[in-house]
C-alpha positions as CSV (number, residue, x, y, z in Angstrom):
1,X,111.8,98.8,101.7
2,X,110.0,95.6,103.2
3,X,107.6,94.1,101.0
4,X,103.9,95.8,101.6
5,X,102.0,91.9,101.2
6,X,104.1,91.4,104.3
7,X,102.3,94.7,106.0
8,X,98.9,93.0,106.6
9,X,99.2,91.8,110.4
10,X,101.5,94.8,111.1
11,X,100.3,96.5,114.5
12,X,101.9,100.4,114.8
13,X,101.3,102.0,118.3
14,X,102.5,106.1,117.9
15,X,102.5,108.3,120.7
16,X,102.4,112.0,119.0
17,X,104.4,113.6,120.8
18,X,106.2,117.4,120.2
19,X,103.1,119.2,118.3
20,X,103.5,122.3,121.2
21,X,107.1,122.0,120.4
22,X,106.8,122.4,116.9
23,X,104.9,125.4,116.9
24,X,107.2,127.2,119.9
25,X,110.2,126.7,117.4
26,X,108.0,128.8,114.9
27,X,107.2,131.3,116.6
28,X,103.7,130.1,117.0
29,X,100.3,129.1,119.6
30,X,100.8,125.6,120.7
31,X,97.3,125.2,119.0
32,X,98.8,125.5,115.4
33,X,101.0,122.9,116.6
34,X,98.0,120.6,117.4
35,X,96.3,121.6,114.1
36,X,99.6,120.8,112.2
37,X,99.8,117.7,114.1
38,X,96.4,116.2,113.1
39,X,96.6,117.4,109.8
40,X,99.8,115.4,109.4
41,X,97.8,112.3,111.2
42,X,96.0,112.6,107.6
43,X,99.2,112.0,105.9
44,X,100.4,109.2,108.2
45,X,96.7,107.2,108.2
46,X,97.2,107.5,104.2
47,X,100.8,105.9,104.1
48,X,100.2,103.5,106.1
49,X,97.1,102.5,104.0
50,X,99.3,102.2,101.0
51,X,101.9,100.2,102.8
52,X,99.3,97.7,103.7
53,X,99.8,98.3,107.7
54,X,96.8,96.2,109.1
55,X,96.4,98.1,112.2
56,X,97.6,101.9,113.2
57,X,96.6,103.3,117.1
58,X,97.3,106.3,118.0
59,X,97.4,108.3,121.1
60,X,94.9,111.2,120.4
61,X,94.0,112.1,123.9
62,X,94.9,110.6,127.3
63,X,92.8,110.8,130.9
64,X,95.6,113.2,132.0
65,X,95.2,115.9,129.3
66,X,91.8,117.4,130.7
67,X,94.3,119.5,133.2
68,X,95.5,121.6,130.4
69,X,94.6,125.0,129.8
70,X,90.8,125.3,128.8
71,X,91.5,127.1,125.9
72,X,93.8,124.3,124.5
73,X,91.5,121.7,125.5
74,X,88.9,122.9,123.1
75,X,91.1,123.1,120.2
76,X,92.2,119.8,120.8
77,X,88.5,118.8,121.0
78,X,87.6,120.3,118.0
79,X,90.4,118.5,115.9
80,X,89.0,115.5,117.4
81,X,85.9,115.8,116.1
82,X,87.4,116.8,112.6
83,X,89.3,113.8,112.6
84,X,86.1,111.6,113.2
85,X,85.2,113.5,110.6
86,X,87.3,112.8,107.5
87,X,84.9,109.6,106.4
88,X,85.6,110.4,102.8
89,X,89.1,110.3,103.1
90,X,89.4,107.1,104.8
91,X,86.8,105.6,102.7
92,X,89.1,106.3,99.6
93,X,91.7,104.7,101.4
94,X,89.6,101.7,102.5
95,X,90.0,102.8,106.3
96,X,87.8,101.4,109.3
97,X,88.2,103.6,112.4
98,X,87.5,102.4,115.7
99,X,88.2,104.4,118.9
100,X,89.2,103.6,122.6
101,X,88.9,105.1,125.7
102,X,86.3,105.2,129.2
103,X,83.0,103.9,128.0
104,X,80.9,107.2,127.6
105,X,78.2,105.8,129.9
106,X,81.0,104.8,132.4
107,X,81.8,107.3,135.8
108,X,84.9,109.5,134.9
109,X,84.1,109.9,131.1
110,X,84.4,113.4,130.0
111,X,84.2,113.3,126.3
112,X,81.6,115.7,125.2
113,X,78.3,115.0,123.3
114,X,79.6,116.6,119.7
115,X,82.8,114.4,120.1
116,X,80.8,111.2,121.1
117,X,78.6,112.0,117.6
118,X,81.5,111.7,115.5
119,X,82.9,109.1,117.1
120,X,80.1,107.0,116.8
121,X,78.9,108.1,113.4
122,X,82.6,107.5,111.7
123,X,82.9,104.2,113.1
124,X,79.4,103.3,111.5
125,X,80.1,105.2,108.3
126,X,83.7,103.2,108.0
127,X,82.1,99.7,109.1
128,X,81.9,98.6,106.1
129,X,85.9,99.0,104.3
130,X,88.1,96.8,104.9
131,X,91.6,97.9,104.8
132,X,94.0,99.2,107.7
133,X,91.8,99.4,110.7
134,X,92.7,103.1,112.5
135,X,92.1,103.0,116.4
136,X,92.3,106.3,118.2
137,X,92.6,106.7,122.1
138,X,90.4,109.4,123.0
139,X,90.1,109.6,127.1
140,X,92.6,106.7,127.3
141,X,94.6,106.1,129.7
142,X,96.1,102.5,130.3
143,X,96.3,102.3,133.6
144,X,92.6,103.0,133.8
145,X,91.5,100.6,131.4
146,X,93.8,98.0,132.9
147,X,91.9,98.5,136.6
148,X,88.6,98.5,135.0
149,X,89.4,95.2,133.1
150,X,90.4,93.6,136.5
151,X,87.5,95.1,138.1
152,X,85.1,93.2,135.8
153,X,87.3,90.0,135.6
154,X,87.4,90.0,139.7
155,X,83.3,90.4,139.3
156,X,82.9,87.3,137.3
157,X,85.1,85.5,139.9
158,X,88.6,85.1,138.6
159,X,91.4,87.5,137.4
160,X,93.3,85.8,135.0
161,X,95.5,86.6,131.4
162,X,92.7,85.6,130.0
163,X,90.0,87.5,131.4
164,X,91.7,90.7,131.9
165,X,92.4,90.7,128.3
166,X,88.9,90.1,127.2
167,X,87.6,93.3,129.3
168,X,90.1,95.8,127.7
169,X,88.4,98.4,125.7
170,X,88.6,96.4,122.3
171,X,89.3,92.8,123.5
172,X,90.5,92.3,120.1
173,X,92.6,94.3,119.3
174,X,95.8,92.1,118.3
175,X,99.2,93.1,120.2
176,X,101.5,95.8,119.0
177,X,104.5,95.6,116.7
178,X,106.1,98.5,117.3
179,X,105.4,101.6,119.6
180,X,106.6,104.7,117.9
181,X,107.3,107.9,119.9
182,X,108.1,111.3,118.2
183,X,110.0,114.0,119.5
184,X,112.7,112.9,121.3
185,X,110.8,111.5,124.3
186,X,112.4,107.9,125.0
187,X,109.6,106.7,126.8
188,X,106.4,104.7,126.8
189,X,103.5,106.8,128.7
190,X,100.2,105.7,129.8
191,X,99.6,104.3,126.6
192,X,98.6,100.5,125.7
193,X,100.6,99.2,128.4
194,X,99.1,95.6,128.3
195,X,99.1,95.3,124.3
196,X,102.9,96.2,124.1
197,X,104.5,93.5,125.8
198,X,107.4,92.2,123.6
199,X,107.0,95.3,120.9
200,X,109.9,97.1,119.0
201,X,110.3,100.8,120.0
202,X,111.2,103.3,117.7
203,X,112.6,106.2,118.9
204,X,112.6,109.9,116.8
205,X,113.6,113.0,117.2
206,X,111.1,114.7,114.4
207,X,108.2,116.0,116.2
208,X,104.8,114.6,115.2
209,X,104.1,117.3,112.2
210,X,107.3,116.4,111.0
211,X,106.8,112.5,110.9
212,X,107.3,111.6,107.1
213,X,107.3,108.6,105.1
214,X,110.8,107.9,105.4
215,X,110.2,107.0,109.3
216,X,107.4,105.2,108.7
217,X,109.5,103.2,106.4
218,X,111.9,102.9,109.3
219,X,109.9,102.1,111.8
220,X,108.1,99.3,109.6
221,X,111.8,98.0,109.0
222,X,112.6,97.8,112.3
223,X,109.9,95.0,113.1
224,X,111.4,93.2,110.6
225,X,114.9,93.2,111.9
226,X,116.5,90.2,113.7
């Protein structure tokens, strides 16, 4: 395994894909799937802690999932807002959360009020650690964010690198490493498309409640590959 010290300015991307597909091969309601999924999102934010990753984003919920069925929706909402609201566990693990996705106040935003409250109130109740920062997308879509950074870079008079960059949701968030996508799926999605130029992809066939250590480990070791 690759020397955690050299973890610190490590960027990890994951697209959690195949929590419906986990649960069908059970026998079970795609929600368990999602439940299983962010309860495994737990397990991955706490790895990654102790492996000295400096940065982990993941794809929680993209512009394009609000067309699922209702009922799913809200059980994907309501793991949202139980994810926002594990403060004590990332505090033990010296975890800042930040979050990324249409400003709230912004036309098209959907997130509701109760998910908006923990969003806001873990990001102020992890401000202060300073270990592995933890974004989640929530109402992301890439695309979106990259036509609303050109927007406000064309309103300031010039659309350059530069500027587009600096209107992305979190202008500083550093560029990805590697872009990890479970279950199967060999392909990007609507996800970080500007911050993943030049990145390592790693490829799995686990689906996302079945993503363990050992491809962390992998995945960690691929970035360090020639």
């Amino acid at each position: 395994m690759v020397d955690p010290a050299s973890h610190a300015n490590v960027h990890i991307a994951c697209i959690m894909d195949g929590n419906g597909r986990w649960a069908k091969r059970r026998g079970l309601p795609r929600t368990a799937g999602h439940t299983a999924g962010e309860e495994n999102l737990a397990e991955v934010v706490r790895v990654c802690a102790q492996r000295g990753v400096g940065r982990l984003t993941v794809f929680g919920f993209s512009t394009e999932n609000w067309v699922r069925p209702p009922a799913e929706v809200r059980h994907i909402l309501s793991l949202h807002k139980k994810l926002f609201g594990r403060v004590d566990e990332l505090n033990a693990n010296n975890v800042r959360i930040q979050w990324i996705g249409r400003p709230f106040n912004e036309p098209g935003s959907r997130t509701p009020a109760y998910v908006q409250r923990a969003i806001t109130q873990a990001i102020a109740d992890t401000a202060g650690n300073t270990g592995m920062i933890l974004t989640v997308a929530f109402d992301y879509g890439s695309r979106t964010e990259l036509v609303r950074a050109s927007r406000l870079s064309a309103q300031l008079g010039k659309v350059t690198e530069t500027s587009i960059e600096s209107h992305l949701y979190d202008s500083e968030m550093p560029r990805v490493d590697v872009v990890v996508r479970t279950s199967g799926e060999s392909r990007i999605s609507n996800f970080l498309l500007w911050q993943i130029a030049g990145a390592k992809v790693y490829f799995t066939e686990r689906t996302w409640p079945d993503f363990n250590v050992q491809e962390i480990d992998a995945a960690l070791k691929l970035i360090h590959a020639t």
